[in-house]
C-alpha positions in Angstrom: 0.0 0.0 0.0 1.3 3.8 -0.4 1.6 5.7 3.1 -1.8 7.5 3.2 -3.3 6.2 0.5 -6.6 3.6 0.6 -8.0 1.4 -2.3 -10.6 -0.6 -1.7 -10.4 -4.7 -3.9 -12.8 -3.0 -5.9 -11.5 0.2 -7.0 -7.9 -1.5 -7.3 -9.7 -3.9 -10.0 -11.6 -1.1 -11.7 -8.1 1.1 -11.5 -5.8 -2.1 -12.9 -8.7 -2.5 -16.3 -8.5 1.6 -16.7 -4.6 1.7 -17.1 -4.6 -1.9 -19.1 -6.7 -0.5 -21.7 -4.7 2.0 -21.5 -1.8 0.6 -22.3 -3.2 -1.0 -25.3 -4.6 1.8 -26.7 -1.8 3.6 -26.2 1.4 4.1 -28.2 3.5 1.6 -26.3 6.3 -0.7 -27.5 7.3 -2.2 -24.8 5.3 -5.1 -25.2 5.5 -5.7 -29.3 9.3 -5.2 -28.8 9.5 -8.1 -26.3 7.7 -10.3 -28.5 9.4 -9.8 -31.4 12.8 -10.2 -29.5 11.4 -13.2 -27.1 10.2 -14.6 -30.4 13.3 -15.0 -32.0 14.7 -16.6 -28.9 12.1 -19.2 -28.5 12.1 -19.7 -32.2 15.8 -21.0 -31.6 15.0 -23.3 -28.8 12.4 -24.9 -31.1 14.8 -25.4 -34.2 17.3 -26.9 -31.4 15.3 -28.8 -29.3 12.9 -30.9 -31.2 12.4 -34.5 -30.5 12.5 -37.6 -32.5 9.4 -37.6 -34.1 9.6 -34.1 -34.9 13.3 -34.6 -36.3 11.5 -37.1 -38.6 8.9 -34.7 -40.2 9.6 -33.0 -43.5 10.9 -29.2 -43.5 6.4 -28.2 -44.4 5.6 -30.2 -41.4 8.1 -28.5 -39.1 6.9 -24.9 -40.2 3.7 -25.2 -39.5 4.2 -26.5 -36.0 6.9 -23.8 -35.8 4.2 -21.4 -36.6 1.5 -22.6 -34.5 4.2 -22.9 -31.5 5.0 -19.0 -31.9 1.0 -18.0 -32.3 1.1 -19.8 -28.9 4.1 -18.2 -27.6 2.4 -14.5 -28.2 -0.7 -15.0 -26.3 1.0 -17.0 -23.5 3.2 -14.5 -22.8 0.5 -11.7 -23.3 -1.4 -13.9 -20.8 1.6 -13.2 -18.3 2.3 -9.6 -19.0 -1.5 -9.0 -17.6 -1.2 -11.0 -15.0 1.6 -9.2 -13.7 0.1 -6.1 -14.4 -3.1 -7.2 -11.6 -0.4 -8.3 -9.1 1.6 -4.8 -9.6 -1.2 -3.0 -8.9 -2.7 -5.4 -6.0 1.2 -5.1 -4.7 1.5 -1.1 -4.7 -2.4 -0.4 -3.4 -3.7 -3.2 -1.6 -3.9 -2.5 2.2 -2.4 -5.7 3.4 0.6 -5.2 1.0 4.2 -3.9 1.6 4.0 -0.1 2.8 5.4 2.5 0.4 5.7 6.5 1.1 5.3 8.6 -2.2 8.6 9.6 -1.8 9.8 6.4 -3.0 8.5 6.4 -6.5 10.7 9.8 -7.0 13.8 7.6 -6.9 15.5 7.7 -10.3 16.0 3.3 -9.2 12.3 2.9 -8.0 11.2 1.0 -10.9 13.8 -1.5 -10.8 13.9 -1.9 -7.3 10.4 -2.4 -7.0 10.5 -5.1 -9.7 13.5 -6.6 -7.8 11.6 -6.6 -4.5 8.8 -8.8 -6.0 11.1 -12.2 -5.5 10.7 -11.1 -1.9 7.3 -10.2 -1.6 5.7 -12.8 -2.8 5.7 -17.1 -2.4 7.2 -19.1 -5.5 3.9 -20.6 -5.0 2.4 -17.4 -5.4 4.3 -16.5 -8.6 3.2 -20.6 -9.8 -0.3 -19.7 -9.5 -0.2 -16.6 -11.0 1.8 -18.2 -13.9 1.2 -21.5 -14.8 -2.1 -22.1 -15.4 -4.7 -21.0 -18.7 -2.8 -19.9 -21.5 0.7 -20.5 -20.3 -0.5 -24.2 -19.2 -1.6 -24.8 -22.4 1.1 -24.0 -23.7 3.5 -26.2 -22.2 1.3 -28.7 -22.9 1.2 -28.3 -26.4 5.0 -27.5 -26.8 5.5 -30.9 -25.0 4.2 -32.9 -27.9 6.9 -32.0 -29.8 10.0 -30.9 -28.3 11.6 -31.0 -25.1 13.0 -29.0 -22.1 9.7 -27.1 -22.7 8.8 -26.3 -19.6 11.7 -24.7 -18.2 11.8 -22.3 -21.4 8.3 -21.3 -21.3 8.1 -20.5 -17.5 11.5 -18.7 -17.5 10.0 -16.6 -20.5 6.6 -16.0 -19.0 8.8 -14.9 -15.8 10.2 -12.3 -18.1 6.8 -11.0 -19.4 5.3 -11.4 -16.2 7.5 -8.6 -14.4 7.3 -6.4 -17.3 3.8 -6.1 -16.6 4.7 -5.3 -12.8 6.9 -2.7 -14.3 4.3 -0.8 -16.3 1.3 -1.1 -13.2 4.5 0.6 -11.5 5.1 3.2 -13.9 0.9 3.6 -14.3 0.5 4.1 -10.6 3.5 6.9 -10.3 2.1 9.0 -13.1 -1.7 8.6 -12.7 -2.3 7.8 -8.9 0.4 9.7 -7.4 1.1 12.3 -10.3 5.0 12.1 -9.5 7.9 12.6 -11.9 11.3 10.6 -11.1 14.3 13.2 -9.9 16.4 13.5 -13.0 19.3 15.5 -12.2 20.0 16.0 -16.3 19.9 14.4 -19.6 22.9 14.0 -22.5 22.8 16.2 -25.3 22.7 13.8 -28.2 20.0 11.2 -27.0 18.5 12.8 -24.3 19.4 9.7 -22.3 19.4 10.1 -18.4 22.3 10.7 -16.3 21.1 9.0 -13.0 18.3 6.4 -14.6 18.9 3.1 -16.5 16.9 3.2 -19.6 15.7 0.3 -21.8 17.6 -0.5 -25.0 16.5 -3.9 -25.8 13.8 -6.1 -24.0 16.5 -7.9 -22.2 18.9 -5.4 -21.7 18.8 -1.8 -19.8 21.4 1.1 -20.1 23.0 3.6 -17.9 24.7 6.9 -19.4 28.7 6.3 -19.3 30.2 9.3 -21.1 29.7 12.2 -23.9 31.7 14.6 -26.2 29.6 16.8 -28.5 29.3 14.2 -31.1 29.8 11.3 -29.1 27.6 9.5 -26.6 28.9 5.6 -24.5 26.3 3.8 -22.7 26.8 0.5 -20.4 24.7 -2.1 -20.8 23.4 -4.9 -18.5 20.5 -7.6 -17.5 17.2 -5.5 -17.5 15.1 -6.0 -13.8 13.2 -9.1 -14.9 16.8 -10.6 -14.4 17.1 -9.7 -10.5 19.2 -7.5 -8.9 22.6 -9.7 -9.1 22.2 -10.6 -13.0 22.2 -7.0 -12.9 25.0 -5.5 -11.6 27.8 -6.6 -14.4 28.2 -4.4 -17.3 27.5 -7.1 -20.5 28.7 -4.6 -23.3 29.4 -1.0 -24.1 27.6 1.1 -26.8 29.4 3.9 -28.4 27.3 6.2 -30.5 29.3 9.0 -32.9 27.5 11.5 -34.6 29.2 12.1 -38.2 29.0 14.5 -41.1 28.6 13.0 -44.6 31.4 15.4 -45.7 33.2 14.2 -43.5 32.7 11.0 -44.2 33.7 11.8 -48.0 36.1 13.3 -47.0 38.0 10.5 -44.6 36.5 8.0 -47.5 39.4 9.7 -50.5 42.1 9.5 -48.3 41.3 5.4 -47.6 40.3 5.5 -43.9 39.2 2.3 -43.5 36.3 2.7 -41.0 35.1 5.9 -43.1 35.7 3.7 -46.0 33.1 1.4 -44.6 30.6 3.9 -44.2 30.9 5.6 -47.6 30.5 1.8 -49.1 26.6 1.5 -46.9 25.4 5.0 -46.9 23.1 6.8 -49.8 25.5 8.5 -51.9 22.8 11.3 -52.5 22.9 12.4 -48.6 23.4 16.2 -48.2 27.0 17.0 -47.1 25.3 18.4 -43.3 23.6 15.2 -43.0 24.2 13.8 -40.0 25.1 9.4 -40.1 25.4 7.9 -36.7 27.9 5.2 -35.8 27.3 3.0 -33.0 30.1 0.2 -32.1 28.6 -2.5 -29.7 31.7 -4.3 -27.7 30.4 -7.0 -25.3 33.0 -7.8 -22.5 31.2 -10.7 -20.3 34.2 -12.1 -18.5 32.6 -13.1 -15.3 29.4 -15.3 -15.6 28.6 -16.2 -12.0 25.8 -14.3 -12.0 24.6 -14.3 -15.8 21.3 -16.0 -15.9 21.0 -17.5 -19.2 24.0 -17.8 -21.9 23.6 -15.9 -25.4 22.2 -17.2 -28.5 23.6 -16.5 -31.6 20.8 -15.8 -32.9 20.2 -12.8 -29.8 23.6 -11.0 -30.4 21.5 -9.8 -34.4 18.2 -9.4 -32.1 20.6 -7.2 -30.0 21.9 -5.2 -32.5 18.0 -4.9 -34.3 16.9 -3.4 -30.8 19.7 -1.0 -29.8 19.6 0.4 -33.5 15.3 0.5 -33.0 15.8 2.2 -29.9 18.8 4.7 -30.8 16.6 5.6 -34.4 13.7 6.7 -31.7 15.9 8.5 -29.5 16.9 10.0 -32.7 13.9 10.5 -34.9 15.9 9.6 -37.4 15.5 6.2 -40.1 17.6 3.3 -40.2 19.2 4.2 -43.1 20.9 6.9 -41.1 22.2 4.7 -38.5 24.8 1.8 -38.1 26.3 -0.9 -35.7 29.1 -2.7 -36.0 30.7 -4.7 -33.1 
């Protein structure tokens, strides 16, 4: 509950369905992002983890299980985003709930704490109920049929999904029940990125603000919340964003700098010499995996890169044609 605040179950319930619809009425990515970017993910575990009888069908046969399995996979894990949306808000404004004062939901790390906290305000068997039953059950029941180790992919997936809805009933409740705004002490000049906040850059990853120049801009990235708080204390990789001038990117190009080279060989020879190309370098430096909770795909480092360069176009307002990563 939130220090001298009271909700009655059925104004919490009427609340929670205002600020869902919300949300899906709204212009909000959050949500198609992650399934796109889950989706290539579990699209990888299916291709790798089929069983016999599925190893024995003909490439048709395997698509349109494939296909049916990701249809699945969308409204399973919209299934868990909403459920963790209902427990957000039954978490923040139910009376018998943890206390919180409005001043909490100023700090910069509230969000992610709050979603960190969850682990320790509620039962596992809490969470199982909440999660593995309806659309998620049915789900791993269907995936079962043909491939294995299903179970432990969909749940850890639906986990994912399941806090992201936390997330946004945490964000909904700071801006339209308490009307607060976060303490920003300042933003960076090229992406308007916060100096004191993490920020999302992919669904799986967040970013804090490293450094800046006037035409460049370094960000470390690491394990969003839905990871827990020790997944996310390591710095995974580094994104380094410099803002360039086509001339001078002609200009680097005649005298055979490799890089600028590069550049000259991707971009639309017909940009204007003051357009402006952005550069973004992506350098991963895992070293120590103690407490990294799932190992890379190879297919995730290109749903990565897709992401950051989605997210960096927005910051932007620019198109992707103006915009590339290299790592």
């Amino acid at each position: 509950m939130i220090t001298g605040r009271e909700f009655s179950s059925e104004t919490i319930n009427t609340i929670e369905e205002e600020n869902i619809n919300d949300f899906y009425h709204g212009d909000h990515s959050l949500l198609s992002d992650a399934l796109n970017y889950y989706g290539i993910l579990f699209t990888t575990f299916l291709m790798t983890h089929g069983d016999k009888r599925f190893d024995e069908l003909s490439n048709e046969e395997k698509k349109k299980i494939i296909d049916r399995e990701l249809s699945k996979f969308r409204n399973a894990m919209i299934y868990s985003f909403n459920k963790g949306h209902q427990v957000g808000f039954s978490l923040l404004l139910m009376k018998e709930s943890q206390e919180f004062d409005p001043s909490f939901f100023t700090k910069p790390e509230s969000h992610d704490d709050f979603v960190y906290t969850y682990d320790r305000m509620v039962k596992p068997s809490v969470f199982n109920i909440n999660i593995e039953r309806d659309a998620i059950d049915r789900f791993i029941k269907d995936t079962r049929k043909h491939f294995e180790n299903g179970y432990k992919e969909i749940t850890e997936l639906g986990t994912r999904f399941f806090k992201k809805g936390i997330g946004v009933a945490f964000e909904q409740v700071r801006q339209k029940v308490l009307n607060v705004d976060y303490k920003i002490t300042g933003r960076s000049k090229m992406l308007k990125v916060p100096f004191n906040q993490s920020f999302t850059v992919t669904p799986s990853f967040k970013a804090t603000f490293s450094l800046e120049s006037p035409n460049y801009e370094e960000w470390d990235l690491h394990w969003d919340e839905t990871y827990g708080f020790n997944a996310a204390k390591g710095i995974i990789a580094k994104a380094m964003i410099h803002r360039l001038k086509m001339s001078e990117i002609r200009k680097y190009n005649k005298a055979d700098a490799q890089v600028y080279s590069m550049l000259y060989n991707f971009v639309n020879d017909e940009f204007q010499d003051d357009e402006n190309i952005y550069l973004t370098r992506l350098d991963f430096l895992v070293t120590d995996t103690e407490d990294f909770p799932r190992l890379l795909e190879k297919s995730e480092y290109n749903a990565i890169k897709l992401s950051l360069k989605q997210t960096i176009c927005r910051r932007l307002g620019i198109d992707g044609h103006h915009l590339f990563i290299t790592n």
